[in-house]
Each structure stands twice: as structure tokens, then as C-alpha cells.
C-alpha angles and dihedrals in degrees: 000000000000130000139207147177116218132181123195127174087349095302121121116224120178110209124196110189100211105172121013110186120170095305101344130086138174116229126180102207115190091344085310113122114218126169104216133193108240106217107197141163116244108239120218116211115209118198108240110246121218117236112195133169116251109255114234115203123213106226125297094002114131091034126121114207122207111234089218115181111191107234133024150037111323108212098212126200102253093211128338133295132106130279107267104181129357112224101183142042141200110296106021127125120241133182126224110282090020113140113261104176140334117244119198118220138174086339093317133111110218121183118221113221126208097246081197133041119246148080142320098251096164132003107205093182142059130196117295093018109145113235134195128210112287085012106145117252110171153343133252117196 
């Protein structure tokens, strides 16, 4: 129920809209109850369309290279996050499950373990890079 306060001609008139089915409604005006035909224009909405300027890339931009080294072991990020402390360098010798670095992802530290003995042949990352999820880290020979 909805109510409103009118004045017309300088009259006051308080309306209470009790019922509203398809064009009918029942009003109760000063205390009187009417039943009244509601005239009213179908409205049409349209959904808003987005205009938006072409973008126009300079070259080589949106595109994600592959850092690819031939031969070896390539030490993968396992999800996103940024590099946090470096624990090897090139040349060193790791077993297999040593710690090779500490990524830091969604507030926690995860080590990344060589899943293979060997040595560093090439390190792809420094402290504080940004990774994404199958980015190369390093490389095991």
C-alpha cells in the first residue's frame, strides 16, 4: 500500500492505493473508495550499448614471450605470485627436493623444490620479479 498527498485546485486530497491489477486500481481518497482505470504509456527499455574506441597496439605489445632454454630440466612457477628470496644460484648443485627459491603468493611464502638433481644451469628470475602460473624459472642440467 502507497500513500500520497495531492492538492488540486487547492484542495487536499490524501490517497492511499490499496490493490493495482493490470489497469485497475483500488484508491481510498479522503476516507472514499473508487476503483479507477490507470491509462498509461508502455514504456520500451532499451539495453545501453557501449561505444568504445578501437584500441590500436603499438608492436609487440600484448604479447607473452616463452623464456625457452634448449636442453635441461625447466624449474616452472607452480601458480602466481612474485619471487621472495633466491636460494641458488648458477652453478650450484641441488637433490632432488632441495629448496631452490621461495615464491610468495596470496601472503604466503612456498618453496619450490627441484623435482630432479643437477645443476643450475640458468636462473630466468631475480628477487621481487612477478610470475604467473607455468612462467620459467629456472634450469636444471
Amino acid at each position: 500500500m502507497k500513500k500520497f498527498d495531492f492538492t488540486i485546485n487547492g484542495n487536499k486530497y490524501s490517497v492511499d492505493i490499496k490493490e493495482f491489477e493490470d489497469e485497475q486500481a483500488t484508491v481510498h481518497v479522503n476516507g472514499t473508495e473508487y476503483v479507477v482505470e490507470v491509462h498509461q504509456e508502455k514504456k520500451r527499455v532499451k539495453t545501453p550499448k557501449l561505444v568504445r574506441e578501437n584500441v590500436v597496439r603499438q608492436p609487440g605489445e600484448g604479447r607473452i614471450e616463452k623464456k625457452v632454454s634448449p636442453g635441461g630440466f625447466p624449474v616452472e612457477a607452480p601458480l602466481p605470485g612474485s619471487i621472495f628470496k633466491m636460494k641458488v644460484k648458477v652453478g650450484d648443485a641441488v637433490a632432488k627436493g632441495d629448496s631452490l627459491l621461495i615464491l610468495e603468493a596470496m601472503k604466503m611464502e612456498n618453496d619450490v623444490l627441484a623435482d630432479q638433481a643437477g645443476v643450475i644451469k640458468e636462473i630466468k628470475v631475480k628477487e621481487g620479479d612477478a610470475v604467473l602460473q607455468n612462467d620459467l624459472l629456472m634450469v636444471i642440467g
